[in-house]
KEKE-3310 file (N, C-alpha, C; in steps of 0.2 Angstrom, whole numbers, plus 5000, padded with zeros to 4 digits):
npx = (4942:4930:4925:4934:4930:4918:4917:4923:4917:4917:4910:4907:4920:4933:4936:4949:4955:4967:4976:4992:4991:5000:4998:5004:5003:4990:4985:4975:4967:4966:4976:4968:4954:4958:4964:4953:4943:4950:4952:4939:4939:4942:4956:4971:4977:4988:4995:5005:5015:5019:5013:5007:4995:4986:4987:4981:4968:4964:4963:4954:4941:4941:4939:4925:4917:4921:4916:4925:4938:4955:4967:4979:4995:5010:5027:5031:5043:5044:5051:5062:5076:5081:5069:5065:5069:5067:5054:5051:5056:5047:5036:5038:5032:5033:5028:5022:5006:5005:5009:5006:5011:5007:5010:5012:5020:5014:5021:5015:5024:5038:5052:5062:5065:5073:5077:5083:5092:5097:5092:5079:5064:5051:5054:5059:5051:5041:5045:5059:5058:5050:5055:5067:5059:5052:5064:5069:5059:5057:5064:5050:5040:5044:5044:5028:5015:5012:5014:5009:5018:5013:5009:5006:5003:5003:4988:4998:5009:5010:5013:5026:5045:5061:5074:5089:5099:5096:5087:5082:5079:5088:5092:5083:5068:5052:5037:5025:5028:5042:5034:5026:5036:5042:5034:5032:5045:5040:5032:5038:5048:5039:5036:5048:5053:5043:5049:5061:5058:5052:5062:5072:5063:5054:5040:5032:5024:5024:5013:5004:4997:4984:4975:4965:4958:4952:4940:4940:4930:4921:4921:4916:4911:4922:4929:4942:4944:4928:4916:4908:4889:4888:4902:4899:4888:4894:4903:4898:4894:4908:4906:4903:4914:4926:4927:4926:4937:4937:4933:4942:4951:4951:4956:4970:4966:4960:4970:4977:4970:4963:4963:4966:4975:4990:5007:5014:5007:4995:4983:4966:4953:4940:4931:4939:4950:4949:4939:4926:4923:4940:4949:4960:4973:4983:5002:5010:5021:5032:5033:5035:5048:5059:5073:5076:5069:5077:5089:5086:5084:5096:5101:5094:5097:5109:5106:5101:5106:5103:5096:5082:5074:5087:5092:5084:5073:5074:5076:5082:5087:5101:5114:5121)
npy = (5075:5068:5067:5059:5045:5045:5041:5029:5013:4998:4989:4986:4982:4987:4977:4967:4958:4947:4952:4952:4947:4948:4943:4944:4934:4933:4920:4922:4931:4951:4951:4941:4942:4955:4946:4939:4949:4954:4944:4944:4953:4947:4944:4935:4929:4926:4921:4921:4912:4904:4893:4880:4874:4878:4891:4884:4880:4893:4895:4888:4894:4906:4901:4896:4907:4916:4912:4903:4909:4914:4907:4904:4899:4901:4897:4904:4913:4926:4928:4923:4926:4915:4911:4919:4922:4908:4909:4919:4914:4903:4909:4910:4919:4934:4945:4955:4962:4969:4971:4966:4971:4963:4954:4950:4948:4949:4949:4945:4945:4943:4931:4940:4936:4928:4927:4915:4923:4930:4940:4949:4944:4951:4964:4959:4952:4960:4970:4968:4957:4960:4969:4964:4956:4964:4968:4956:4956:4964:4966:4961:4968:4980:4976:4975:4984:4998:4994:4993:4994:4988:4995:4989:4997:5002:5009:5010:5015:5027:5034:5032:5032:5029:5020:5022:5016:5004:4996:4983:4981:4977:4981:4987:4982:4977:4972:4975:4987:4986:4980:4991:5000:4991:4993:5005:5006:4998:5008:5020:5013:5012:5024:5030:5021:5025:5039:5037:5029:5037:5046:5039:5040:5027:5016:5010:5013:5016:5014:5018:5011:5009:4999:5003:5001:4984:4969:4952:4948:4955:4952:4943:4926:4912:4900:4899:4904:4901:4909:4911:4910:4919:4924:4934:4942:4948:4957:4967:4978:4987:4988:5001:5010:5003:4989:4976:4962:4961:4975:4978:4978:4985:4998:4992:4988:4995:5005:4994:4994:5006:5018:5032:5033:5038:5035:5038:5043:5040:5028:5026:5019:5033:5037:5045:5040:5024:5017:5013:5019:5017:5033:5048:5050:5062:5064:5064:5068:5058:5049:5054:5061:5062:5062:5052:5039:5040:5034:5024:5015:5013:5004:4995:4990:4985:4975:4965:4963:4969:4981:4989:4994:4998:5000:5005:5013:4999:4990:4980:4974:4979:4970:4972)
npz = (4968:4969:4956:4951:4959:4954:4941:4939:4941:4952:4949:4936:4930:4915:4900:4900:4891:4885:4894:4905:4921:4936:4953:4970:4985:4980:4984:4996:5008:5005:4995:4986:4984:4974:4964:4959:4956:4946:4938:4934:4923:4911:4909:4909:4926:4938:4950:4963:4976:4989:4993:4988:4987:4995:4984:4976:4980:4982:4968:4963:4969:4962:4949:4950:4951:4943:4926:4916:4920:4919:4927:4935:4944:4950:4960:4973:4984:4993:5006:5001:4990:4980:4978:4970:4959:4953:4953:4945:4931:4930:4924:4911:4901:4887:4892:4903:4907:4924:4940:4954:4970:4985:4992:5010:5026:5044:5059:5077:5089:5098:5094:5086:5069:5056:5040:5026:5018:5027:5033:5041:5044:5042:5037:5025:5016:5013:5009:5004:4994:4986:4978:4975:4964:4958:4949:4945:4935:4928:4912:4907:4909:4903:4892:4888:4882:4894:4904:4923:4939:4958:4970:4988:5000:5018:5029:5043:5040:5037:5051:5055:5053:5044:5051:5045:5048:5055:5046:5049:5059:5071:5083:5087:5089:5088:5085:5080:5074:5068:5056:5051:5048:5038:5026:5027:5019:5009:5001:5001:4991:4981:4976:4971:4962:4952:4950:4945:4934:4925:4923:4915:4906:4902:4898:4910:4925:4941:4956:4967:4982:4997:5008:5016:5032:5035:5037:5042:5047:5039:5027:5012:5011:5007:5000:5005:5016:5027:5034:5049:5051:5065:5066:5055:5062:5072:5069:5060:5070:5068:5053:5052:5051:5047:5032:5023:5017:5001:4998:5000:4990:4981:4979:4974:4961:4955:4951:4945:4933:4928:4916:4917:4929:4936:4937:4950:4961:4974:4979:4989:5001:5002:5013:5024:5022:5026:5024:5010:4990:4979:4978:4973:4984:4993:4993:5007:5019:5029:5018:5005:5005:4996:4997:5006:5001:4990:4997:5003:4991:4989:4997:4997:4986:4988:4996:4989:4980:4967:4954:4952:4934:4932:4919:4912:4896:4892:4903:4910:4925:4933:4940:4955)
capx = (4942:4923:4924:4936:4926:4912:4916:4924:4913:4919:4906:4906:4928:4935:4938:4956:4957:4975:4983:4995:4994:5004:4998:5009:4999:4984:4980:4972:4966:4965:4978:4962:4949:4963:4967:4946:4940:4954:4949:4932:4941:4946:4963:4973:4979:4994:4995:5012:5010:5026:5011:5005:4987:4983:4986:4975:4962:4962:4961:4945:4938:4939:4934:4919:4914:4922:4915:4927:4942:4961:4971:4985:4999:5018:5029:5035:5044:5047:5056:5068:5078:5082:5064:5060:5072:5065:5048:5050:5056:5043:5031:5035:5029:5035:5029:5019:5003:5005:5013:5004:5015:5003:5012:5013:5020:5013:5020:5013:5026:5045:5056:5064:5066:5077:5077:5089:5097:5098:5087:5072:5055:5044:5058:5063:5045:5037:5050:5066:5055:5047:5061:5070:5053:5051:5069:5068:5051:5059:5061:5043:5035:5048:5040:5021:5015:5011:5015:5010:5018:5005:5012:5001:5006:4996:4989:5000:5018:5010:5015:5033:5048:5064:5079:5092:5105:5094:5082:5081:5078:5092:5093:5076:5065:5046:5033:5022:5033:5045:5030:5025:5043:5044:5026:5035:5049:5038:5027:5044:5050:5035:5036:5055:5054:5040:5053:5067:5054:5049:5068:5074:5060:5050:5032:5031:5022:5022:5007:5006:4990:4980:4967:4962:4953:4949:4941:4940:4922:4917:4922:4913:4914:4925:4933:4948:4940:4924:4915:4900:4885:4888:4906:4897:4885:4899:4906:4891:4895:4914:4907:4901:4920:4928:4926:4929:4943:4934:4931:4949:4954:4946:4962:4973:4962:4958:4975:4981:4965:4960:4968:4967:4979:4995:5013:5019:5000:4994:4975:4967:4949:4937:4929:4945:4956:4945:4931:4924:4927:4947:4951:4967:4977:4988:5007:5014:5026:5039:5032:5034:5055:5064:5080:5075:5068:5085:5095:5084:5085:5105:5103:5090:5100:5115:5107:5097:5112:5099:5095:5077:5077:5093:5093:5075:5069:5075:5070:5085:5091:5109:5117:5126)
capy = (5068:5065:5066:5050:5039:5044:5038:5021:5009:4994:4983:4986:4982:4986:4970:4966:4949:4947:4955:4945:4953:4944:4946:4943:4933:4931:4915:4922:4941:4955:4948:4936:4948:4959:4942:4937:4955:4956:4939:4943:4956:4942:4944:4930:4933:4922:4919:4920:4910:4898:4886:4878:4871:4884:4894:4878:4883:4901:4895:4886:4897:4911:4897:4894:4913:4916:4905:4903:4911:4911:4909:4898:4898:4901:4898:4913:4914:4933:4929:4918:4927:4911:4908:4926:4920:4905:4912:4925:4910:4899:4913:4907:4924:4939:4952:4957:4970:4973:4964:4968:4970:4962:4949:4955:4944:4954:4943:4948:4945:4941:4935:4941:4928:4929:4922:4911:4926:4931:4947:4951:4940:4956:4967:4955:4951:4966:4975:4967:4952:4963:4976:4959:4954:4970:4968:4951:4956:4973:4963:4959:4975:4983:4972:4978:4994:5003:4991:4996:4991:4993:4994:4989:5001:5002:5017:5010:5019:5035:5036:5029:5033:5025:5019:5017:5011:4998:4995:4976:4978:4972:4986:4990:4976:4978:4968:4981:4995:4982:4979:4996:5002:4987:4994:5012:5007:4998:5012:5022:5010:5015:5030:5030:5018:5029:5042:5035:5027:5043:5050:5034:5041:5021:5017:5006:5017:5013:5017:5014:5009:5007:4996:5007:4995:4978:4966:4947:4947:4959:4949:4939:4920:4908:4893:4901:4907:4902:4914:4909:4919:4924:4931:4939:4947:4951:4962:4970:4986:4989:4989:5007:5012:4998:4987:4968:4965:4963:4981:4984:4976:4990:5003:4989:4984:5002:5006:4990:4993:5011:5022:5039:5032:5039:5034:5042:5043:5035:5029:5022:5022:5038:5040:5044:5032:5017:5013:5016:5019:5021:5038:5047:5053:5065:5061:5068:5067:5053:5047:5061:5063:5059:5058:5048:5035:5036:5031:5015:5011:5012:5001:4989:4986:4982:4970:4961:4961:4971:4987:4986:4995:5002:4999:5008:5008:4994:4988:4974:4972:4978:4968:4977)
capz = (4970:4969:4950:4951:4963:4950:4934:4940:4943:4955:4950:4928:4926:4909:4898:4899:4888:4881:4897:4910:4926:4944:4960:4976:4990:4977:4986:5002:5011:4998:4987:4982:4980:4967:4959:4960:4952:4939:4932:4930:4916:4907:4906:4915:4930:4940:4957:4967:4982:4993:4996:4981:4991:4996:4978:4971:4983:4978:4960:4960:4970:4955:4944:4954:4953:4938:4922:4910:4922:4918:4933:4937:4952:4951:4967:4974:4991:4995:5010:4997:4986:4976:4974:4968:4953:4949:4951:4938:4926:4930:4921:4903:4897:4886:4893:4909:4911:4930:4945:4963:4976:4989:4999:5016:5033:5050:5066:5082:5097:5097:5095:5080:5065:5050:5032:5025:5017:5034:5034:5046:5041:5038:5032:5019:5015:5013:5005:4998:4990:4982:4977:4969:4962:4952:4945:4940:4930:4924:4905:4903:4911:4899:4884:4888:4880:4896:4911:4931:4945:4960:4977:4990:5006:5023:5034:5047:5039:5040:5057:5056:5048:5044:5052:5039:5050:5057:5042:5050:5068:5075:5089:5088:5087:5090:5078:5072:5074:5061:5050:5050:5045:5033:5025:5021:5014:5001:4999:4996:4984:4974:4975:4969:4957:4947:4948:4940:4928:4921:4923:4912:4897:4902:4898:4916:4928:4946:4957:4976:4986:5002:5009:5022:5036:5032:5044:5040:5047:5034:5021:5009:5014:5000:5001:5008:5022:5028:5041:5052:5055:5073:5064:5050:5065:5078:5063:5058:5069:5064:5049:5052:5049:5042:5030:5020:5011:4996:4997:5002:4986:4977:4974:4968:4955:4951:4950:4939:4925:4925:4912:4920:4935:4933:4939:4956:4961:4981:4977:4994:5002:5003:5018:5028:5019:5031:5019:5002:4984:4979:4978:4974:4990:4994:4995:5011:5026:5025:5009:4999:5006:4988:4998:5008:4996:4986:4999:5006:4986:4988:5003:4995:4981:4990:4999:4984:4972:4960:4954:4946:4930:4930:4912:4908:4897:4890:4908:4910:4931:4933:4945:4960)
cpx = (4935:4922:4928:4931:4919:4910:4919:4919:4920:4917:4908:4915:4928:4936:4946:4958:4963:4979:4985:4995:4996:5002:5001:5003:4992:4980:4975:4970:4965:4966:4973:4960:4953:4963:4958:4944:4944:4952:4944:4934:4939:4951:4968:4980:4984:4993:5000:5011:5016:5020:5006:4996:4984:4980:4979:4966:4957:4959:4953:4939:4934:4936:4926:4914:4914:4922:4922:4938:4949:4965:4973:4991:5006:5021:5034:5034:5048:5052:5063:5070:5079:5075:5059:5064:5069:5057:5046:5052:5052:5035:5030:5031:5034:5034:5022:5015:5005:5007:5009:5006:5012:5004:5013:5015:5019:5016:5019:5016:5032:5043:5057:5066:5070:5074:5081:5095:5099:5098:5082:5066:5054:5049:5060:5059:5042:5038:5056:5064:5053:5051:5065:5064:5051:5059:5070:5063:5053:5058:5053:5039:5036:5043:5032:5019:5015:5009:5013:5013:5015:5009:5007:5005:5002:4996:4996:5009:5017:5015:5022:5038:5053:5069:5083:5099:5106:5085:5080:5078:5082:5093:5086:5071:5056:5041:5029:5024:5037:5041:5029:5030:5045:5039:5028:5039:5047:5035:5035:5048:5046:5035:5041:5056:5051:5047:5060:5064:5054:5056:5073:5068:5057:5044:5031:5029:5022:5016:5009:4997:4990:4975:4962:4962:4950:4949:4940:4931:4916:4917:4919:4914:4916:4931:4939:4948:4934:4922:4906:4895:4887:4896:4905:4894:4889:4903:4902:4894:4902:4912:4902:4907:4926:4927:4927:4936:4941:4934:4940:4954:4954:4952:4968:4971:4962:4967:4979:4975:4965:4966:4968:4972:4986:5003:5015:5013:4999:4984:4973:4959:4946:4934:4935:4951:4955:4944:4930:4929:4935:4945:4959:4967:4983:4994:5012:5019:5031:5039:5035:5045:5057:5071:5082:5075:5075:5089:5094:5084:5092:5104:5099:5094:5107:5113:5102:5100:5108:5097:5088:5078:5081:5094:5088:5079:5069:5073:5077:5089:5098:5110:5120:5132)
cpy = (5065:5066:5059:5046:5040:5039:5031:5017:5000:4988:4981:4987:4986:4980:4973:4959:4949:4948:4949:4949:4945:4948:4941:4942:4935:4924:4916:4931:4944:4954:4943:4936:4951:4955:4939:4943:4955:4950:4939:4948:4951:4940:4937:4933:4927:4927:4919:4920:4904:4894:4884:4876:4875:4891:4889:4880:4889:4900:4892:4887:4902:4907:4897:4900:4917:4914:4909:4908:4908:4913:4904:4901:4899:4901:4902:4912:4921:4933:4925:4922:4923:4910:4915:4926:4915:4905:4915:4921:4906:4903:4912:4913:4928:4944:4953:4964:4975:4967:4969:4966:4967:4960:4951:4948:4951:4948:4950:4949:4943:4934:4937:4936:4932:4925:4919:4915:4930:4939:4945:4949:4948:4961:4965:4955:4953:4971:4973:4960:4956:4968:4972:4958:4957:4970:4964:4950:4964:4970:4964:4964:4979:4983:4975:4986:4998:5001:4995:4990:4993:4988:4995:4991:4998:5009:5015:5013:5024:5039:5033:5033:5027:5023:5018:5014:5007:4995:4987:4974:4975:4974:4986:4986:4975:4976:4972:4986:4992:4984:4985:4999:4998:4992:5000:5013:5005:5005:5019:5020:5013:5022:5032:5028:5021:5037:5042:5033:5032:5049:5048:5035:5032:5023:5015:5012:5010:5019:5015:5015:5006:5003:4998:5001:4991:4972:4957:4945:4950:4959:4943:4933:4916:4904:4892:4902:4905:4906:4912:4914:4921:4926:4934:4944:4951:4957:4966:4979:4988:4990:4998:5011:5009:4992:4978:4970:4964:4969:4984:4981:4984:4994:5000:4987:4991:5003:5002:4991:5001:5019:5029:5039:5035:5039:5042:5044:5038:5037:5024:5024:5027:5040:5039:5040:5026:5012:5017:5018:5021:5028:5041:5051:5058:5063:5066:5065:5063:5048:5050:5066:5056:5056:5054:5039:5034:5033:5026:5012:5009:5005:4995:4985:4982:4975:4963:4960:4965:4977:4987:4990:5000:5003:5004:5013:5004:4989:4982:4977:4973:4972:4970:4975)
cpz = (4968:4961:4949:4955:4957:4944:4935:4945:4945:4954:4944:4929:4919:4909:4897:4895:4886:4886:4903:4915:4934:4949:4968:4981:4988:4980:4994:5004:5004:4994:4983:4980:4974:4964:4956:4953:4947:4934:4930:4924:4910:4906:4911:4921:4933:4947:4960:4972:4985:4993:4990:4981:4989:4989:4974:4973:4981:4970:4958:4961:4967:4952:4945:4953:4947:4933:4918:4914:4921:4923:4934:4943:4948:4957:4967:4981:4994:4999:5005:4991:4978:4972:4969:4959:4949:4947:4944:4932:4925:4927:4915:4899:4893:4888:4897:4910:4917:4935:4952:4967:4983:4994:5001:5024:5039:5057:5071:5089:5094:5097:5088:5076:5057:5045:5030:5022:5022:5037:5037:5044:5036:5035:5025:5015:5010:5007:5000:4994:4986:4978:4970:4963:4955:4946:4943:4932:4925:4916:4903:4904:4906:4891:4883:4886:4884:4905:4916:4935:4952:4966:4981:4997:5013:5027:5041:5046:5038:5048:5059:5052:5049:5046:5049:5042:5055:5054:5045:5057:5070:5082:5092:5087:5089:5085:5075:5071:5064:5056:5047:5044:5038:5027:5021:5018:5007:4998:4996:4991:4978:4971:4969:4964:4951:4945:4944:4935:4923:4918:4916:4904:4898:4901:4903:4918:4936:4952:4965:4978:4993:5001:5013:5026:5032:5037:5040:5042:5045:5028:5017:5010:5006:5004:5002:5014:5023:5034:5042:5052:5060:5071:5061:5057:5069:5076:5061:5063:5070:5057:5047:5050:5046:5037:5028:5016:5004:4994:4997:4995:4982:4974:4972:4961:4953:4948:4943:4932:4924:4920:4914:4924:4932:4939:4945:4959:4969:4979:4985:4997:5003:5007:5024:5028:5023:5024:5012:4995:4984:4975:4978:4982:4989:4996:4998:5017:5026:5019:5003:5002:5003:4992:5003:5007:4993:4991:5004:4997:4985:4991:4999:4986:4980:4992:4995:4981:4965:4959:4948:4943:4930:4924:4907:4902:4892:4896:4911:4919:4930:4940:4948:4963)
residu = (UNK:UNK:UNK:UNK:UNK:UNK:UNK:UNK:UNK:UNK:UNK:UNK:UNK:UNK:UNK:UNK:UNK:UNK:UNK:UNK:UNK:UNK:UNK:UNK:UNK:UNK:UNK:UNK:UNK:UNK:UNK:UNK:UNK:UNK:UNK:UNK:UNK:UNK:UNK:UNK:UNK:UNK:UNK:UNK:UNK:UNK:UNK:UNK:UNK:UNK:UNK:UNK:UNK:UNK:UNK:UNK:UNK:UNK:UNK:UNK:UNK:UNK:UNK:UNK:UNK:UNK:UNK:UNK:UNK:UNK:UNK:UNK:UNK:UNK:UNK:UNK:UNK:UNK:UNK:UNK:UNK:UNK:UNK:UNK:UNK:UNK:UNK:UNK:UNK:UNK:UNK:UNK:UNK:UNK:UNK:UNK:UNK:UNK:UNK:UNK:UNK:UNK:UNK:UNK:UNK:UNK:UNK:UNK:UNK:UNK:UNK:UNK:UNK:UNK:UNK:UNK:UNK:UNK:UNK:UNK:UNK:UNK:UNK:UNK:UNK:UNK:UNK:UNK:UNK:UNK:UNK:UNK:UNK:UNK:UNK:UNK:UNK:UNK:UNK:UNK:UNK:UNK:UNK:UNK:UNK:UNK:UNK:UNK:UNK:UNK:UNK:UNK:UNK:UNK:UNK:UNK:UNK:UNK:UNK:UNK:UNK:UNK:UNK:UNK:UNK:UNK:UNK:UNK:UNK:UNK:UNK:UNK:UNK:UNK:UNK:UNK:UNK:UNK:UNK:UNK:UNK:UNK:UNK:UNK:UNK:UNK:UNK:UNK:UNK:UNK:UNK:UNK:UNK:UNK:UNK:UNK:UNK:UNK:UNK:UNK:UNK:UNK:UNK:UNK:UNK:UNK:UNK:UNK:UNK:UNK:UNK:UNK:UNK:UNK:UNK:UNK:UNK:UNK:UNK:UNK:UNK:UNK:UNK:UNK:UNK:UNK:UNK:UNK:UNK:UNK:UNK:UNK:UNK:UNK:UNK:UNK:UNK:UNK:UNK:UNK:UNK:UNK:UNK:UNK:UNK:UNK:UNK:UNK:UNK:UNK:UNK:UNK:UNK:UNK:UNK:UNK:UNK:UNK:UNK:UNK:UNK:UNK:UNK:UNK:UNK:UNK:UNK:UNK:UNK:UNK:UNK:UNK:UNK:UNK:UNK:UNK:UNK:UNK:UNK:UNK:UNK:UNK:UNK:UNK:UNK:UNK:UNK:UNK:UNK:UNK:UNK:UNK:UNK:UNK:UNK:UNK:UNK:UNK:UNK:UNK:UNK:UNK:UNK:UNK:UNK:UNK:UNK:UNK:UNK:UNK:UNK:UNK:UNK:UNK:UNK:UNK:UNK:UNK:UNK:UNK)
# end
């Protein structure tokens, strides 16, 4: 592991000029930072964001940081299946480097709250926005030489599993238990999804990641957030074991640029999976149960109408 954290440098990118990459809930938290450090590559980077302000904000913010940066906005409503279609139309491309599964809803107290397709906020979210998201994109990833899809997990589905015959909380209803449980199913999506990838003869690879720890008052301050000194200093000793999210951007970006990364791969901070350079991890416990994954991808494709690349690898969404 200490030979990867060596050779990549967090500060010295590769240049990626030419390539297209999407990141989910790039206008705020990590997804900003990933969407920030990728465009200092060069490559242009795209923003999916339900609040188009807020995306603006994030945009001029890379500009500001970023001379000469390319980044522009697309509306994307994860919890909105409809908008996960006109989103992926609204991109005008042929063909897509890497899409970062980033958006994330966390609520913190009941009660329970639906979406208009009449699924669980953070289950929807988290996980079947993202599930659809990947299948509507399947064409363009298909199209690119050697596409990533880069799942962003969290340590908090280590310690969960999963109910598959109350993936939504209707029985079961506890806010970060949910979130938790929403959290692994992505993380077993990606898993899952590299597996049929590689099964299917595709060049797509899918990658999964961690942020470790990431505190808002250990976070570089931008015009998305601003942070006072006395919450820069009140943060100051948390950051003996956690970090910023600047920092916890770190294993998506590695993940979506660096060519050693390899499909079915969990990459996530180094000192304890908290803090520090990304590093690969080991993929254990309810992560690493295949038949598990296949049969929350049954269940996720029923309830999305989609089966991303079913088709690989030509890459083209069956419908179910």
């Amino acid at each position: 592991m200490s030979s990867h954290s060596t050779a990549w440098d967090v500060r010295r990118l590769p240049d990626a000029r030419g390539r297209h990459f999407l990141v989910t809930g790039g206008n705020a938290g990590i997804g900003y930072f990933v969407a920030e450090q990728l465009a200092g590559t060069g490559a242009t980077v795209i923003l999916g964001s339900r609040d188009p302000a807020r995306a603006e904000t994030a945009a001029l913010s890379i500009r500001s940081r970023v001379p000469d940066a390319r980044v522009r906005h697309v509306p994307l409503d994860l919890a909105d299946l409809a908008s996960v279609e006109t989103g992926v139309e609204a991109l005008g491309l042929e063909s897509l480097d890497a899409v970062v599964c980033n958006a994330g809803v966390l609520l913190d107290h009941p009660p329970r709250r639906e979406t208009g397709d009449g699924h669980e906020l953070m289950f929807a979210t988290n996980h079947l926005g993202h599930f659809a998201l990947v299948a509507r994109l399947a064409p363009l990833l298909a199209a690119a030489p050697a596409a990533r899809v880069v799942t962003t997990g969290s340590l908090t589905a280590r310690s969960e599993t999963l109910d598959l015959d109350d993936l939504q909380s209707v029985r079961d209803y506890r806010p970060k238990r949910t979130y938790a449980r929403s959290k692994l199913a992505q993380m077993l999506f990606g898993f899952e999804l590299d597996r049929r990838l590689r099964a299917a003869g595709a060049t797509t690879r899918s990658v999964v990641t961690h942020p470790g720890g990431a505190l808002d008052s250990l976070t570089p301050s931008r015009p998305i957030r601003l942070r006072t000194t006395g919450e820069r200093l009140r943060g100051l000793p948390a950051g003996l074991l956690l970090q910023g999210k600047e920092a916890a951007a770190w294993p998506a970006v590695r993940a979506v640029l660096d060519p050693s990364v390899r499909g079915g791969q969990l990459w996530g901070p180094r000192v304890l999976g908290i803090r520090g350079l990304p590093v690969l991890e080991p993929v254990r416990g309810h992560m690493a149960d295949e038949v598990l994954a296949g049969r929350l991808w049954d269940v996720s494709a029923a309830l999305t109408g989609l089966d991303p690349f079913a088709d690989a690898p030509g890459g083209t969404p069956r419908p179910c």
